[in-house]
ROMARKE-461723 format. One line per 10 residues: their letters; for each residue z, x, y of N, C-alpha, C. Coordinates in steps of 0.05 Angstrom, whole numbers, plus 5000, padded with zeros to 4 digits. Example, Ala and Ser with C-alpha at 12.3 -4.5 7.8 and 13.67 -1.06 7.14 Angstrom:
BEGIN
as	5156/5264/4886/5156/5246/4910/5156/5264/4934 ~ 5142/5257/4955/5143/5273/4979/5157/5258/5001 .
This chain:
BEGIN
xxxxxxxxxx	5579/3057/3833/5579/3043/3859/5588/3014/3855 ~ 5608/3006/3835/5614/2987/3834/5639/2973/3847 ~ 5650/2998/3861/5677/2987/3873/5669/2973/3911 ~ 5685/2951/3909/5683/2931/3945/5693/2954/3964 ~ 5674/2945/3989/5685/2966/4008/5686/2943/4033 ~ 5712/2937/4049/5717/2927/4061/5696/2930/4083 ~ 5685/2921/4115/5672/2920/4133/5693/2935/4155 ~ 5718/2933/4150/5738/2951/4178/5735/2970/4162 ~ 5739/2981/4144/5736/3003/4132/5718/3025/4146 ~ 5696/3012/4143/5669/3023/4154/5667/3029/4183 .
xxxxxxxxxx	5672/3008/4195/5687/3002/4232/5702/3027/4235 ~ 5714/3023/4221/5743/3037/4223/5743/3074/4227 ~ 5724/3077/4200/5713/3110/4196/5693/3114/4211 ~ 5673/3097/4217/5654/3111/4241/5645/3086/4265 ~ 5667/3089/4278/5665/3076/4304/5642/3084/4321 ~ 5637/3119/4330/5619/3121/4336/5590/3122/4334 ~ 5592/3111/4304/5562/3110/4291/5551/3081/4296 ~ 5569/3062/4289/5555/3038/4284/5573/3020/4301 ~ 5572/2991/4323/5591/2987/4329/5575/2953/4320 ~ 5598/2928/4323/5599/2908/4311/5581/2886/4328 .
xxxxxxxxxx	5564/2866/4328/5538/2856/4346/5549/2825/4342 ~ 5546/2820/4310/5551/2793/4311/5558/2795/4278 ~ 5576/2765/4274/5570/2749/4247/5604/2752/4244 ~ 5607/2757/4211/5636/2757/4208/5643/2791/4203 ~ 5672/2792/4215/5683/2818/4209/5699/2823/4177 ~ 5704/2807/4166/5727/2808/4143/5703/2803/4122 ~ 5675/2822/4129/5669/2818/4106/5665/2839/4087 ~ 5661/2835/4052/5654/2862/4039/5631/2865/4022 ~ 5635/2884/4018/5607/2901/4005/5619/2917/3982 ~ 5591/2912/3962/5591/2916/3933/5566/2950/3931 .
xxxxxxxxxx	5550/2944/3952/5522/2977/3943/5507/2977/3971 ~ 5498/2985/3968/5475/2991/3995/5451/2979/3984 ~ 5432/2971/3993/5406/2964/3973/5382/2967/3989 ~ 5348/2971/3987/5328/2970/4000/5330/2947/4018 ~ 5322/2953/4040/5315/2929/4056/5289/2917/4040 ~ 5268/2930/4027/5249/2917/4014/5251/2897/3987 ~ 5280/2896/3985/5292/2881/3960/5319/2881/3962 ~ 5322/2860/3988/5354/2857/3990/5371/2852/3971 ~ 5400/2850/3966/5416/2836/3949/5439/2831/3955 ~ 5445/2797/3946/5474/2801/3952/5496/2818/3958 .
xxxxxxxxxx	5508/2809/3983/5538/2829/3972/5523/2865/3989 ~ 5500/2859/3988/5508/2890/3994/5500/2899/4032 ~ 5495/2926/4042/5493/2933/4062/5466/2945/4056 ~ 5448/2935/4079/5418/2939/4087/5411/2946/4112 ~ 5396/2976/4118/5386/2987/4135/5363/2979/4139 ~ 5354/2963/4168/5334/2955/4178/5309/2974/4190 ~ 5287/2975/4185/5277/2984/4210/5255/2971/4228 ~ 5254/2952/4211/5234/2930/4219/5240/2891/4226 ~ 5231/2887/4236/5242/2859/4233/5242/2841/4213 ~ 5220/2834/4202/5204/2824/4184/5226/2829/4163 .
xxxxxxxxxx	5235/2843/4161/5258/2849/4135/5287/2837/4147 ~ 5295/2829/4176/5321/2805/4165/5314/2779/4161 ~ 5302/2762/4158/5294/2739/4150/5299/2746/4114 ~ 5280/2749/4103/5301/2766/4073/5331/2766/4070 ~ 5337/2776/4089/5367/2788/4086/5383/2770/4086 ~ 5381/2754/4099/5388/2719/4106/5391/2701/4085 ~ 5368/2713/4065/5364/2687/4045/5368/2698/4024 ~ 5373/2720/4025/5384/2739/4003/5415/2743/3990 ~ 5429/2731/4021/5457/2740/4017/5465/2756/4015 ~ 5455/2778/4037/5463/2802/4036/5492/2796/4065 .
xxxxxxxxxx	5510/2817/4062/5530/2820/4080/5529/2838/4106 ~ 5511/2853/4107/5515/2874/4125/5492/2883/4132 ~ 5480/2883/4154/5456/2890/4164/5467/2911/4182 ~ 5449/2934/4190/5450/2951/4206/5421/2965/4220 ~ 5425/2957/4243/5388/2954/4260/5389/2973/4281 ~ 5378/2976/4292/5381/2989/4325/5379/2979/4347 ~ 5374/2991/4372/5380/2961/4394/5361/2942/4399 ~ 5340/2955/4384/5314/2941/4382/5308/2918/4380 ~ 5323/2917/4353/5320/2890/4339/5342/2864/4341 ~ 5359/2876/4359/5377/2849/4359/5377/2825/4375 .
xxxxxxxxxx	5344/2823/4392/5342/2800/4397/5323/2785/4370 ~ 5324/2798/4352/5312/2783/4324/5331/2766/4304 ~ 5351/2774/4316/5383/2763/4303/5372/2736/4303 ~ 5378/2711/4293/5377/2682/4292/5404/2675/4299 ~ 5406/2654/4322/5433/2648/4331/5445/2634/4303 ~ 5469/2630/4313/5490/2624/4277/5481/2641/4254 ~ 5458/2665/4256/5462/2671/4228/5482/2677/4208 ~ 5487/2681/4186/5505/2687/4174/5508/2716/4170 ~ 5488/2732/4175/5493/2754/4167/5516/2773/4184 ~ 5529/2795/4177/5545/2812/4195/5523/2838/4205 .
xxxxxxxxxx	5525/2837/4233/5509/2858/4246/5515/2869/4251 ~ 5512/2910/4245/5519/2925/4267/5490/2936/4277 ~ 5498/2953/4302/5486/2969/4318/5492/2999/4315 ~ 5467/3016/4307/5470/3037/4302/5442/3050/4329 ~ 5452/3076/4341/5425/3087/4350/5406/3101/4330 ~ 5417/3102/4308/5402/3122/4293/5407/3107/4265 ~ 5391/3093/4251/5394/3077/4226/5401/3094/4208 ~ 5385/3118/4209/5377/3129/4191/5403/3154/4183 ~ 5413/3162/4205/5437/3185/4201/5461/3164/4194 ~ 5463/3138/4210/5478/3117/4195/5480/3119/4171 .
xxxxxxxxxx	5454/3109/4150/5455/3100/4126/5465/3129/4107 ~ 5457/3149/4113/5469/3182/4107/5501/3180/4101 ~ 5504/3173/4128/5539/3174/4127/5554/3153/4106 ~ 5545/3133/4121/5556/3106/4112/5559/3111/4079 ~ 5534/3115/4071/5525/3115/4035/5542/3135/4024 ~ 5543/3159/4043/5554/3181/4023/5587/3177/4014 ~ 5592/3167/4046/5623/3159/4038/5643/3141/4015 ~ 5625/3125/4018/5635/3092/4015/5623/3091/3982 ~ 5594/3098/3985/5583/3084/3955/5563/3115/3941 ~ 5588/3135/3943/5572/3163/3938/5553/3156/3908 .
xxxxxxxxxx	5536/3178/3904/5524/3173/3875/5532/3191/3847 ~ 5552/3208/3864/5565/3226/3836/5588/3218/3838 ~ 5590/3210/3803/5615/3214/3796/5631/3229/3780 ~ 5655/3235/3791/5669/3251/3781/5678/3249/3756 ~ 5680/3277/3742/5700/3266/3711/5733/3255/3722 ~ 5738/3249/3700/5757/3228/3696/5778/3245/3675 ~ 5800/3241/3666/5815/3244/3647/5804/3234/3621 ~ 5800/3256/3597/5790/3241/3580/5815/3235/3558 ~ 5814/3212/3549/5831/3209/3530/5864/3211/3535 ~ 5863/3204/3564/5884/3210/3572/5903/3239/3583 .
xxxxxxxxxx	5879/3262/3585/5889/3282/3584/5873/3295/3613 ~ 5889/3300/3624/5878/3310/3655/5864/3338/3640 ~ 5882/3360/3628/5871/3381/3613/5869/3378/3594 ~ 5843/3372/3583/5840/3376/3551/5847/3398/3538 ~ 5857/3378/3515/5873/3406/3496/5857/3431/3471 ~ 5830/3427/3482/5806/3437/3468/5800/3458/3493 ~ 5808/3459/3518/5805/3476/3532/5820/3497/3535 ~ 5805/3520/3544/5811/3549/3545/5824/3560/3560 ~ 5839/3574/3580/5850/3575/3588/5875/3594/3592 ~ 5866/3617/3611/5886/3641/3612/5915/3644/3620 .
xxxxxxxxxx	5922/3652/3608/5955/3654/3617/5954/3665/3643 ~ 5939/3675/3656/5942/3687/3678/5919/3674/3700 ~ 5909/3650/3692/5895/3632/3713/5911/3616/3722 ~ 5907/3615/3750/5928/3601/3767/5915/3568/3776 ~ 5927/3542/3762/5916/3518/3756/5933/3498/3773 ~ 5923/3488/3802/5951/3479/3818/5946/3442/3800 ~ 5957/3430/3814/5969/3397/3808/5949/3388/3804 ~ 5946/3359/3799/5916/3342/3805/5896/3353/3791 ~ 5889/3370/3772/5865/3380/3768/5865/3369/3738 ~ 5833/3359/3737/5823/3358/3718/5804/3369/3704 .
xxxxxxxxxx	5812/3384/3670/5793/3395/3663/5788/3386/3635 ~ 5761/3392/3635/5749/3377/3606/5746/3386/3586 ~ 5738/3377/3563/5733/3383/3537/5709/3416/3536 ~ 5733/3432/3521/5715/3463/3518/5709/3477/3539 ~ 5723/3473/3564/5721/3487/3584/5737/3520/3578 ~ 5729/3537/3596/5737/3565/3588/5747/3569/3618 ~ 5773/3584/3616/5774/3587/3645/5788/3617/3643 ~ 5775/3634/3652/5782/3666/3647/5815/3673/3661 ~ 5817/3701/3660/5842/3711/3680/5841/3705/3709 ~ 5864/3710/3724/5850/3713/3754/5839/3695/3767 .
xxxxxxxxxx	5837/3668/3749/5816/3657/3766/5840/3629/3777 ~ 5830/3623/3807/5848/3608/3821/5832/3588/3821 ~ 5844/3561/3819/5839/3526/3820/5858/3518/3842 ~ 5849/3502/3865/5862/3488/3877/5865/3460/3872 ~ 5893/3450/3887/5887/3419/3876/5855/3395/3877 ~ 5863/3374/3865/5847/3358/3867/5815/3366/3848 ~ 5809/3394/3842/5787/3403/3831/5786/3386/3803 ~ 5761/3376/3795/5750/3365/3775/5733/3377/3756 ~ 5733/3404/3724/5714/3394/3721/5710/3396/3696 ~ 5685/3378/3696/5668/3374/3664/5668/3381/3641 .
xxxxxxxxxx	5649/3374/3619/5661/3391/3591/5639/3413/3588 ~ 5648/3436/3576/5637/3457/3568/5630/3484/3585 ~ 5645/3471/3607/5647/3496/3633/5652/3511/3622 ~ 5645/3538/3637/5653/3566/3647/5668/3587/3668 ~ 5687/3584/3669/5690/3599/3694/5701/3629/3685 ~ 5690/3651/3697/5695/3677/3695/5719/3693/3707 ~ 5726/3707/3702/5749/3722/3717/5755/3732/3745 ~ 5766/3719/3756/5781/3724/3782/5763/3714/3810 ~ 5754/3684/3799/5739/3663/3810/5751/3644/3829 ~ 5753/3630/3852/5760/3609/3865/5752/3595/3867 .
xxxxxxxxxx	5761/3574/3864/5750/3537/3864/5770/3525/3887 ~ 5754/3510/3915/5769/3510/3932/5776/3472/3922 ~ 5803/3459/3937/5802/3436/3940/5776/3421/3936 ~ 5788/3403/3915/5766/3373/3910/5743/3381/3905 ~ 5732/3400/3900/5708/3404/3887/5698/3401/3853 ~ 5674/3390/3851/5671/3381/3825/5647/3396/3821 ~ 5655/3395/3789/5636/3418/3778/5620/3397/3754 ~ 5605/3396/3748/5595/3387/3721/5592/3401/3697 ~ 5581/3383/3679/5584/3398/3652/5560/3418/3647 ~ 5572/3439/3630/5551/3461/3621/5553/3476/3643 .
xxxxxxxxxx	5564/3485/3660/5560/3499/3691/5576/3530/3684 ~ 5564/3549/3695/5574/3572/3689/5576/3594/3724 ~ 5601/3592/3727/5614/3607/3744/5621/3644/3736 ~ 5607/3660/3746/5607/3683/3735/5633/3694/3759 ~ 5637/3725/3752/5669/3731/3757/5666/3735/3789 ~ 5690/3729/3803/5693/3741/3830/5685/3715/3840 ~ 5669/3690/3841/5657/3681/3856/5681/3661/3870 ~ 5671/3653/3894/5674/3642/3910/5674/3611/3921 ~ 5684/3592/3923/5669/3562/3918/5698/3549/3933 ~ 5688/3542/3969/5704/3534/3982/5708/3502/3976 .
xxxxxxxxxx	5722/3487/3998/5727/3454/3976/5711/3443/3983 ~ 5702/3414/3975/5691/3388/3980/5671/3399/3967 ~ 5656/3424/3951/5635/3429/3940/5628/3415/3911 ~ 5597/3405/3909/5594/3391/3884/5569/3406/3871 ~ 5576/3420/3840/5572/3437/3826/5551/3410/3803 ~ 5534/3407/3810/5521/3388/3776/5519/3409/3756 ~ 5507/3380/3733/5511/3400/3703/5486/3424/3714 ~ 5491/3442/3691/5472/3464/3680/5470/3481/3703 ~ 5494/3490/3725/5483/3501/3750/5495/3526/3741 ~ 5489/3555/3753/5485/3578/3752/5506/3589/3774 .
xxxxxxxxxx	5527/3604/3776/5533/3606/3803/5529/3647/3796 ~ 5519/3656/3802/5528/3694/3789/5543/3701/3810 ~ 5552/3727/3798/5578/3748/3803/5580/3746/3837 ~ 5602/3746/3841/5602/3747/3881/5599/3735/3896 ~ 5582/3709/3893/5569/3691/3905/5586/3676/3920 ~ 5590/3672/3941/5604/3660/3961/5588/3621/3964 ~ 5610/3596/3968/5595/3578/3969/5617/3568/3990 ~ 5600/3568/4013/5616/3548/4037/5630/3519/4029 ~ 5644/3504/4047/5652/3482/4045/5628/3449/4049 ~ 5622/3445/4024/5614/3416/4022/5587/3428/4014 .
xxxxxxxxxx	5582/3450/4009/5557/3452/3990/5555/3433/3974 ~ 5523/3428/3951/5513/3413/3939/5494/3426/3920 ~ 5497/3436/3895/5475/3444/3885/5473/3425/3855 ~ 5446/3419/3865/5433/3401/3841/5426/3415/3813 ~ 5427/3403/3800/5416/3418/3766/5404/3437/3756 ~ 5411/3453/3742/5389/3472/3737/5386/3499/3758 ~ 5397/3496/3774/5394/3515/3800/5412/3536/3790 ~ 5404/3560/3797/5414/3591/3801/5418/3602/3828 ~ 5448/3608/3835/5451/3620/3854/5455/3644/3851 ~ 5446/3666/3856/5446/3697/3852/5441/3708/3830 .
xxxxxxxxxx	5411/3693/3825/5393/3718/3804/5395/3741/3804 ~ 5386/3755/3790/5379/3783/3799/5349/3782/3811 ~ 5345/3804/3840/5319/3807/3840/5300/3807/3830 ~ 5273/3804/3839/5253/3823/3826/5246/3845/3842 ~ 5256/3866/3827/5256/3902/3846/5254/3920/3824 ~ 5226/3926/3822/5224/3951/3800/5212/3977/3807 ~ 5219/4010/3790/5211/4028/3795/5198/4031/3781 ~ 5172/4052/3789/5141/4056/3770/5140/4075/3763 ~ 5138/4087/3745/5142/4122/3748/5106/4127/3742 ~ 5109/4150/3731/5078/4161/3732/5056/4149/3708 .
xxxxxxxxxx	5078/4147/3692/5060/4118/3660/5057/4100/3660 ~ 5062/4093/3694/5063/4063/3694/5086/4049/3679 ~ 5105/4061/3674/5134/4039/3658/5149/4029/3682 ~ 5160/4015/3677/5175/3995/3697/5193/4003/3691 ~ 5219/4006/3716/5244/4007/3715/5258/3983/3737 ~ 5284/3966/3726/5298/3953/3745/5314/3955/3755 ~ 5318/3957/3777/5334/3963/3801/5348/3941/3807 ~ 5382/3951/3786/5401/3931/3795/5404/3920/3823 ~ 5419/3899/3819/5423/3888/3858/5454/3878/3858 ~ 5457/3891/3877/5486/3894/3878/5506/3869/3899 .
xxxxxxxxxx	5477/3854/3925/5488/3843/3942/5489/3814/3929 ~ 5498/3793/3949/5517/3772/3938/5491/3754/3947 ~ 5498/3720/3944/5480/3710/3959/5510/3685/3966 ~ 5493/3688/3989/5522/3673/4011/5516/3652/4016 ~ 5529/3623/4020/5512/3589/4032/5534/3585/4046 ~ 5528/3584/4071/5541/3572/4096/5552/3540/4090 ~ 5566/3533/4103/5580/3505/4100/5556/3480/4100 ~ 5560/3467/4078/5539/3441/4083/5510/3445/4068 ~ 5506/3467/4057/5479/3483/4040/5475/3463/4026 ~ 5447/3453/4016/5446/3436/3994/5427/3447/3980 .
xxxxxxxxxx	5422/3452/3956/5413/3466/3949/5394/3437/3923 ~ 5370/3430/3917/5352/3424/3899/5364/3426/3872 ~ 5346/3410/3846/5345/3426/3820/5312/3440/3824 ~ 5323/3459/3804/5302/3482/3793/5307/3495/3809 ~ 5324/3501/3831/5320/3525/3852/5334/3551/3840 ~ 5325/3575/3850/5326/3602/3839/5332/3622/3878 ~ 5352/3631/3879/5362/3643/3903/5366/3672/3887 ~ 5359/3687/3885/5356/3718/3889/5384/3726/3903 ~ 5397/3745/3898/5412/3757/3917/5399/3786/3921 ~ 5413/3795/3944/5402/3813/3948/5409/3845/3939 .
xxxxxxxxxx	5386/3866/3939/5392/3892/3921/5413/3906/3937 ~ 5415/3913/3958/5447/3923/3967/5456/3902/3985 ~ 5443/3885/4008/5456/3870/4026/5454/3841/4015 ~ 5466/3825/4026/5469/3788/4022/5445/3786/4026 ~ 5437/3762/4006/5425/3741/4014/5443/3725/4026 ~ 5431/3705/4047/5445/3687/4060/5433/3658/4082 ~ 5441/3638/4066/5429/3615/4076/5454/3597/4098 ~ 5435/3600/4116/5459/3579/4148/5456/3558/4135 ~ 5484/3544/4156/5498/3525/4155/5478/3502/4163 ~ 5485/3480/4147/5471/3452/4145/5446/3456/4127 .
xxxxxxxxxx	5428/3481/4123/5402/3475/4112/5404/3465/4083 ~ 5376/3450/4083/5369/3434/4059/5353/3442/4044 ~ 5355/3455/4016/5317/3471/3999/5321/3433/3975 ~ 5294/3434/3983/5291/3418/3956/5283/3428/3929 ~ 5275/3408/3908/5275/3421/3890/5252/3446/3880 ~ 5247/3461/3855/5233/3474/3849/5227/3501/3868 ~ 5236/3508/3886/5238/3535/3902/5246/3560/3893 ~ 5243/3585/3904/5244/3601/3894/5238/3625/3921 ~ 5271/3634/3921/5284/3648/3949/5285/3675/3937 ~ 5272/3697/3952/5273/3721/3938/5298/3735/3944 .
xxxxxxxxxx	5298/3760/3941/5326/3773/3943/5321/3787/3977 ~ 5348/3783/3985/5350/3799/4016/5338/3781/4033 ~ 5347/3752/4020/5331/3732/4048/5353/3718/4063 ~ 5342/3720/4096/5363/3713/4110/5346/3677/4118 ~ 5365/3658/4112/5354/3637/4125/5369/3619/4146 ~ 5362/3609/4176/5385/3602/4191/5392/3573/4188 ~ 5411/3568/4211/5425/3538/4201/5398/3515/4211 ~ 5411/3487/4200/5393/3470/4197/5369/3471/4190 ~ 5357/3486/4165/5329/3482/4165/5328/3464/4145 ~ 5292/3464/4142/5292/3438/4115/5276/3456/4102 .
xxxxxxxxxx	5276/3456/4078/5258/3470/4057/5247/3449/4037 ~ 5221/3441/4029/5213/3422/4017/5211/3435/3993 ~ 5195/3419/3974/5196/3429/3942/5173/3453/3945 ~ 5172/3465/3924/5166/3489/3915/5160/3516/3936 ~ 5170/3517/3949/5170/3543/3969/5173/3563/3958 ~ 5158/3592/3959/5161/3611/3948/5171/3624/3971 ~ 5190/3643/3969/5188/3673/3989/5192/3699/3969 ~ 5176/3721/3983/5182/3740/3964/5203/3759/3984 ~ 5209/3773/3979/5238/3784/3987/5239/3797/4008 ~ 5261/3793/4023/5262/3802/4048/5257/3796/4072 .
xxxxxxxxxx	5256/3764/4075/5246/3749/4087/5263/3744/4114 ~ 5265/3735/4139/5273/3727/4153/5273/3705/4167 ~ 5290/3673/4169/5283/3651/4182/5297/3644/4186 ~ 5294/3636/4219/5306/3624/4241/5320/3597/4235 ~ 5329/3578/4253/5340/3564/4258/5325/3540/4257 ~ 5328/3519/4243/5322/3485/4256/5287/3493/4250 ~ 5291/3511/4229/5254/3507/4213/5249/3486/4194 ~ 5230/3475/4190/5215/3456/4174/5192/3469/4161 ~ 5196/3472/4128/5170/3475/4112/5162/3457/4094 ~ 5137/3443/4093/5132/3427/4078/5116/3437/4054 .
xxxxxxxxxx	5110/3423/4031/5111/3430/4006/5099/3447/3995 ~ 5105/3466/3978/5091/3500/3970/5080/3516/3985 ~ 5095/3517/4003/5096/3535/4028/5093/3569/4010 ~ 5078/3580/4017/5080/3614/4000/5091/3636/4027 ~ 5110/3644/4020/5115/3667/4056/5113/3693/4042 ~ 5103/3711/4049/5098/3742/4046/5126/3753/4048 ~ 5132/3781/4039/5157/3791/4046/5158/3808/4071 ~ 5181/3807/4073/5185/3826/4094/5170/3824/4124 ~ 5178/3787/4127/5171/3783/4152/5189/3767/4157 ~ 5189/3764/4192/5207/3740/4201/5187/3718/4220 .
xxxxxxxxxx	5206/3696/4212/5195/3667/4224/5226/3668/4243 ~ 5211/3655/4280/5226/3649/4287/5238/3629/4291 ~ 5251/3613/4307/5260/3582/4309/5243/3565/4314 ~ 5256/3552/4306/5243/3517/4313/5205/3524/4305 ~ 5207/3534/4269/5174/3536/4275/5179/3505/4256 ~ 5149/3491/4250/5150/3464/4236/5124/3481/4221 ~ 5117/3486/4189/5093/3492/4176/5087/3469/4154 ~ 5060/3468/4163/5052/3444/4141/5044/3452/4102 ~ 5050/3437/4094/5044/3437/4062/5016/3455/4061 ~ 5017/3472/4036/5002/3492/4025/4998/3510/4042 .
xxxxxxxxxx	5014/3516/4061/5001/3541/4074/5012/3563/4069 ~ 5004/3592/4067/5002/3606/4060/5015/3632/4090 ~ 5040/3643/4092/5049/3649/4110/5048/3688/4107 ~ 5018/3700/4117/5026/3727/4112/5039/3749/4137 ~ 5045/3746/4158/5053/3753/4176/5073/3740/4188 ~ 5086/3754/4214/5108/3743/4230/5104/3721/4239 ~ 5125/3702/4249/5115/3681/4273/5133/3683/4289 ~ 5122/3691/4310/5141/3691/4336/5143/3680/4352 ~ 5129/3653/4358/5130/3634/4376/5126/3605/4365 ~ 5164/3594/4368/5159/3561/4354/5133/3549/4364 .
xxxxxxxxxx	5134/3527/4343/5110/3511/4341/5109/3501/4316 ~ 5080/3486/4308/5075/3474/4280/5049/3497/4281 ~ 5055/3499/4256/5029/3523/4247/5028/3505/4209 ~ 4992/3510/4199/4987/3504/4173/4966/3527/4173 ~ 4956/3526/4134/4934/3529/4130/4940/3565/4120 ~ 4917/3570/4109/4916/3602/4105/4889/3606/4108 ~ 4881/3631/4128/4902/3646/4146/4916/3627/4159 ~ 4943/3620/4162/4954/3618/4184/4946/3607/4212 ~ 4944/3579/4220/4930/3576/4243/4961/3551/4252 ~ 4949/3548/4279/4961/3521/4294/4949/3499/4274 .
xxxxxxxxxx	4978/3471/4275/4975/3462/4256/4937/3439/4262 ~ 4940/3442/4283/4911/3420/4294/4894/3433/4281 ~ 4885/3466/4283/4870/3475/4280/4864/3471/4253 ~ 4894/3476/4237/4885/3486/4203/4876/3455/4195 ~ 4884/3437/4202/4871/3402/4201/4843/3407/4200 ~ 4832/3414/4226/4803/3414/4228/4782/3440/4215 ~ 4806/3461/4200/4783/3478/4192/4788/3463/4153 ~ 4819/3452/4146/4806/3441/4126/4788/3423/4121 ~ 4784/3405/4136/4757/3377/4144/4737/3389/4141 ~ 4732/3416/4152/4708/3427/4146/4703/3441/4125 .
xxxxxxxxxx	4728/3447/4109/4716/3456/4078/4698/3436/4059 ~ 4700/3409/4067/4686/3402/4040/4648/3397/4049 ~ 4648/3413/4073/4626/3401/4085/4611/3433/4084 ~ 4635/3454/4073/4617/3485/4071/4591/3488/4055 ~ 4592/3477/4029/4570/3478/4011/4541/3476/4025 ~ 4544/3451/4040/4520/3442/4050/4515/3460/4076 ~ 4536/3471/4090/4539/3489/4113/4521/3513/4106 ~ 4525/3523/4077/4509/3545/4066/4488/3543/4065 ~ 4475/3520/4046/4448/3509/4046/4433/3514/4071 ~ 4444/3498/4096/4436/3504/4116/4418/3520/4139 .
xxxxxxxxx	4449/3538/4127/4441/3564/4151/4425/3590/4126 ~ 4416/3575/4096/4403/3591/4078/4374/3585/4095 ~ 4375/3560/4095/4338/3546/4106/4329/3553/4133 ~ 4352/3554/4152/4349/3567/4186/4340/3603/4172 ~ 4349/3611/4155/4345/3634/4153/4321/3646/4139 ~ 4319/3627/4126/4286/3634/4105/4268/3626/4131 ~ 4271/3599/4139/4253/3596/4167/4246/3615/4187 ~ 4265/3629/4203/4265/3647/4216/4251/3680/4209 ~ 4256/3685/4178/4240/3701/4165/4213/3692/4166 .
């Protein structure tokens, strides 16, 4: 994040996000930084007042507030102001564009393809691409321009890598798969056989896309048998996917996650799960397989869902709850069993007060005897 980013620049790419209030236009910017610890030079999202007075004496260049606050402006300040309705999808955009946080490999040693890399006579490698030290790149497999990636890759046979997508190091692309452009691959990521990845996916470290299930047959001795899985696991345009995450594909049909949703890290998506666009998935969510969820859901943290149920839209569930049945009517729901989220509030308040609850209704009951 060390390269200047002009102020029209910014103007310029999202007119309709942010528009210009006061101060100077010709000015630039070096990072974005906390409003709770401004810095020179850089661009600061407000949400409070109390934080441009700081900003002021900080030498920061670029403030961005809402309509709220711009009778807090100080006449002549120096700072440059814009106006955003939404600070917050602002600073999203603004940041990702301008002062992203991954960077891409580079030519090492002067060598767009390193000459330690692998590489089939029959893989098709267009212009612009850079590939790194010990990379393997099977038959069949198609690179579009602009693609970047890292040292010690993998890619399998008769694989696509769409435009500008970067892959990091240690990453293993198994055969057939699929990986439309603007997608960013970090180190140590997993992609298996078939797997389809929309345009501008994101999967963080360590993540596996298309495990194999867990699906086993029992016979009469009790021995376990496993039941290959043959379906793919699919991510709609814009998927972001956590580290530690683990997505299951499914035993004959897709798994498949809609467009825009977010899993954070440590999750764990069983096989044959359908999930819809925009949801948020917080850290450690379990589902076991065969799951179904709607649209524009919110789960908060170690959410557990049963298999072989569906959640419909717009539900919101709070942290630790425990999901063994359908839900068919949005809302916020917590807690296990399963209640409205007010309720599961007030029946946890009353767990720590059960002990004595027992005592209680022990002494109403010896009494009454």
């Amino acid at each position: 994040m060390s390269k200047t980013v002009k102020l029209s620049e910014i103007l310029k790419k999202y007119s309709d996000l942010v528009t210009h209030f006061s101060g100077p236009e010709d000015c630039e910017i070096i990072k974005p930084c906390a409003m709770e610890a401004p810095q020179t030079k850089s661009i600061v999202y407000i949400s409070k007042n109390e934080f441009i007075k700081p900003c002021i004496e900080n030498g920061v260049s670029v403030i961005v507030i809402p309509e709220t606050l711009k009778e807090f402006i100080p006449e002549n300040s120096p700072l440059t102001v814009l106006i955003a309705p939404n600070t917050h999808v602002a600073m999203a955009l603004i940041n990702s564009t301008f002062f992203p946080t991954t960077e891409a490999p580079t030519e090492f040693d002067s060598h767009s393809i390193h000459p330690t890399a692998v590489i089939s006579v029959k893989a098709n490698i267009a212009n612009n691409v850079i590939i790194g030290p010990n990379v393997v790149i099977e038959e069949e497999v198609n690179i579009e321009s602009g693609v970047k990636i890292s040292a010690n890759t993998t890619i399998r046979h008769h694989s696509h890598i769409g435009t500008n997508t970067i892959i990091g190091a240690n990453t293993v692309i198994e055969p057939y798969v699929k990986i439309a452009s603007d997608v960013i691959l970090h180190s140590q990521v997993l992609i298996g056989h078939h797997c389809e990845l929309g345009e501008k996916c994101i999967i963080q470290s360590q993540s596996t896309i298309g495990s194999e299930g867990y699906g086993y047959a029992t016979d009469k001795q009790n021995k376990h048998y496993h039941k290959p899985h043959y379906g793919r696991v699919i991510l709609h345009e814009r998927v972001e996917i956590g580290a530690g995450v683990l997505v299951d594909r499914g035993a004959y049909l897709d798994s498949v996650i809609g467009e825009g949703t977010k899993v954070d890290n440590y999750c764990h998506l069983g096989h044959n799960l359908k999930i819809g666009k925009n949801c948020l998935i917080t850290a450690g969510m379990i589902t076991a397989g065969s799951v179904t969820i709607g649209d524009n859901c919110i789960f908060a943290g170690r959410v557990i869902v049963n298999g072989h149920i569906s959640i419909t839209d717009n539900v919101i569930v709070g942290p630790l709850a425990g999901i063994s049945n359908s839900i068919t009517k949005p809302g916020q729901y917590g807690g296990y069993p399963l209640q409205s989220y007010k309720e599961s509030i007030k029946t946890t308040a009353t767990l720590r007060h059960l002990t004595q609850l027992v005592k209680d209704v022990r002494k109403l009951k010896k009494h009454n005897d």
